[in-house]
N, C-alpha and C positions, 0 to 999 in steps of 0.2 A: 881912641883909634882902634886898638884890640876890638873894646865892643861893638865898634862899626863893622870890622870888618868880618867878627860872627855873632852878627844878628842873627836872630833864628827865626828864619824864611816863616813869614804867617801862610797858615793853608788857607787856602782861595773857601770862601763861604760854599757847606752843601744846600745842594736846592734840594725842599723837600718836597717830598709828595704828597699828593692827598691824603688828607687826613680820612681817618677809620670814618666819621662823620659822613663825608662827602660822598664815599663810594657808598654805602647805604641809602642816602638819598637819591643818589642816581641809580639804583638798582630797583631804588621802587618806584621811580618815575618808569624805568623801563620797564617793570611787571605792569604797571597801568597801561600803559599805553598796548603791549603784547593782550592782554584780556580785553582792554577796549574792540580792538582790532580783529579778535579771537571772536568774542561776542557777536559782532556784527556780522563775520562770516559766515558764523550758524544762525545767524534769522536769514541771512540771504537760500540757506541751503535751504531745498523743497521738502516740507514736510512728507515723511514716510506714510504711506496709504496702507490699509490694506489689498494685499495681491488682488483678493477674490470680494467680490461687493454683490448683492442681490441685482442692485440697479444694472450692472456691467453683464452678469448672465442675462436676464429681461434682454437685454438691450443684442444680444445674442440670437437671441428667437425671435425679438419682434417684428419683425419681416415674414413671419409665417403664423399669417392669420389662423387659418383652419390648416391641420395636419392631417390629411388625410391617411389615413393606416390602413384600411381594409374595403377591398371592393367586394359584394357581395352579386353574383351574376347566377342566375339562374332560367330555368325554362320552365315554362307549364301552362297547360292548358285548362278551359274550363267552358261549363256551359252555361248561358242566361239565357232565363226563361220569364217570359210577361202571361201573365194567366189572361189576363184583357179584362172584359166586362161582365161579370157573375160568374169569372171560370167557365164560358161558354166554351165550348171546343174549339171551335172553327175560330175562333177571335184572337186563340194565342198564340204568340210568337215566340221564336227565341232562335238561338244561335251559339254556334261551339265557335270558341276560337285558341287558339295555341301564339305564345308570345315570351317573350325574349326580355329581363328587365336587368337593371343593374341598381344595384341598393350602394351606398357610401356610408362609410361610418367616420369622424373623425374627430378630437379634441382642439377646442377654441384653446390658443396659447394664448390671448390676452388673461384667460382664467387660470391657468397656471401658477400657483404658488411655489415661491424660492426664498428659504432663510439658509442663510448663513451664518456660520457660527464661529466669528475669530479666533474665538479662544479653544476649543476644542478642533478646530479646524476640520468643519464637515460643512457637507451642504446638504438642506433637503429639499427634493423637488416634491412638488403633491399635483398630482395632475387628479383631475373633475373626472366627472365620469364621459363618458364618449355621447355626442349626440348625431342624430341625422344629419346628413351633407345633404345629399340630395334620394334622389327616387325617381330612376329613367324609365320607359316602358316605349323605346324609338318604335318610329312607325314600320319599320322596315323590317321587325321583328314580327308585327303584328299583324295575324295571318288567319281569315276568317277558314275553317271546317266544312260548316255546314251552316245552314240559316233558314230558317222557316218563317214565313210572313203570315198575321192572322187575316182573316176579314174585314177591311176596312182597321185595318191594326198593321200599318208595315212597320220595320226597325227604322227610326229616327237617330241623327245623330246623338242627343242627348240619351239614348240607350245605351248606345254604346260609350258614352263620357261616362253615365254611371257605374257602368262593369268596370270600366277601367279604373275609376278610384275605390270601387270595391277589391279588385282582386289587389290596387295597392297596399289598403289596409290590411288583406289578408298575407300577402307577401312578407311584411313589415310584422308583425306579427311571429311569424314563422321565423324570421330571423331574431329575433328578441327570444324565442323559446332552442335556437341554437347559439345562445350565447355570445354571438355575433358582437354585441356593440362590446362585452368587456372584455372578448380580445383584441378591439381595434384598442382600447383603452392600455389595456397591456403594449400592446407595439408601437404607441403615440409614447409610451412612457420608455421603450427601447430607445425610440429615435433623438428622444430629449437628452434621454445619457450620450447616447452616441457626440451629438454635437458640444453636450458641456465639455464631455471630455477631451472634446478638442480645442475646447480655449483653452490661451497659453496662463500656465499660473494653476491651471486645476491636479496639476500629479501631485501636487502636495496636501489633498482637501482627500475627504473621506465621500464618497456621495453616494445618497440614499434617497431611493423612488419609493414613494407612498401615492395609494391609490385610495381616493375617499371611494 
């Protein structure tokens, strides 16, 4: 009876918990899964370029074919003379006339060379040498002097076509011995920096103009 009535109260079973086991295996189920997941994130992410690309400055200029840099305008006058037929007197002709021309000098940008250099972060431009644009000599400039007709020997138009591409060759000429075409080459090569340096991305690059 006594022992009945001090029984000694059993303690209610402890529930345990995971074992050390379990939670390691579930820790690296969950590392798998987090670098799974990690992994895939960065292939979705867009591969890093570089800022500055050869192709992306080109692609800058190529909308301007020829670069014109330098008009060359000048006056002058000159005489042509036709001797005629044995240098007879009376047979020869000729003519003064005074005229008005404009000369162009300018750099093809399709020939423009551009390296880049990632790693030292420069860029080099090489621009060509400057060739002819054009070579005007308008009519409205051109203004005959004086004009003498021979005997049965008068001024033809093709007289005066040939003065005209003589006094161009000689024009053209004259501006080659003023140095004319390598400073339009020089200010085609201003103009090129001018605009790299205003793509976005170029204040971090070093850039250097070379002239063949």
């Amino acid at each position: 009876m006594w022992n009945m009535l001090h029984k000694k109260e059993e303690t209610p079973p402890r529930r345990r918990g995971p074992s050390g086991i379990a939670i390691f295996f579930f820790a690296l189920i969950l590392g798998a899964v987090l670098a799974f997941y990690a992994t895939g994130y960065l292939i979705l992410l867009p591969s890093e370029e570089p800022a500055i690309t050869s192709s992306m400055l080109k692609e800058e200029l190529k909308y301007v074919k020829d670069l014109v840099t330098v008009e060359y305008r000048y006056t002058n006058a000159d005489k042509a003379e036709f001797p005629g037929y044995k240098n007879i007197p009376f047979l020869q002709k000729s003519f003064i006339v005074s005229y008005d021309g404009i000369i162009k000098y300018g750099v093809d940008i399709s020939t423009v060379g551009i390296h880049v250099n990632e790693l030292a972060q420069t860029v080099t431009v090489t621009v060509p040498q400057s060739k002819l644009i054009s070579h005007e000599i308008p009519e409205e400039g051109f203004k005959t002097l004086d004009e003498h007709n021979g005997l049965f020997n008068a001024i033809s138009i093709d007289d005066v076509t040939e003065f005209r591409l003589a006094q161009k060759k000689a024009m053209e000429q004259k501006a080659q011995s003023m140095d004319i075409p390598r400073q339009a080459q020089e200010q085609c090569g201003a103009a090129i920096e001018a605009i790299l340096r205003a793509t976005p991305g170029m204040d971090s690059y070093e850039l250097n103009i070379k002239y063949e």
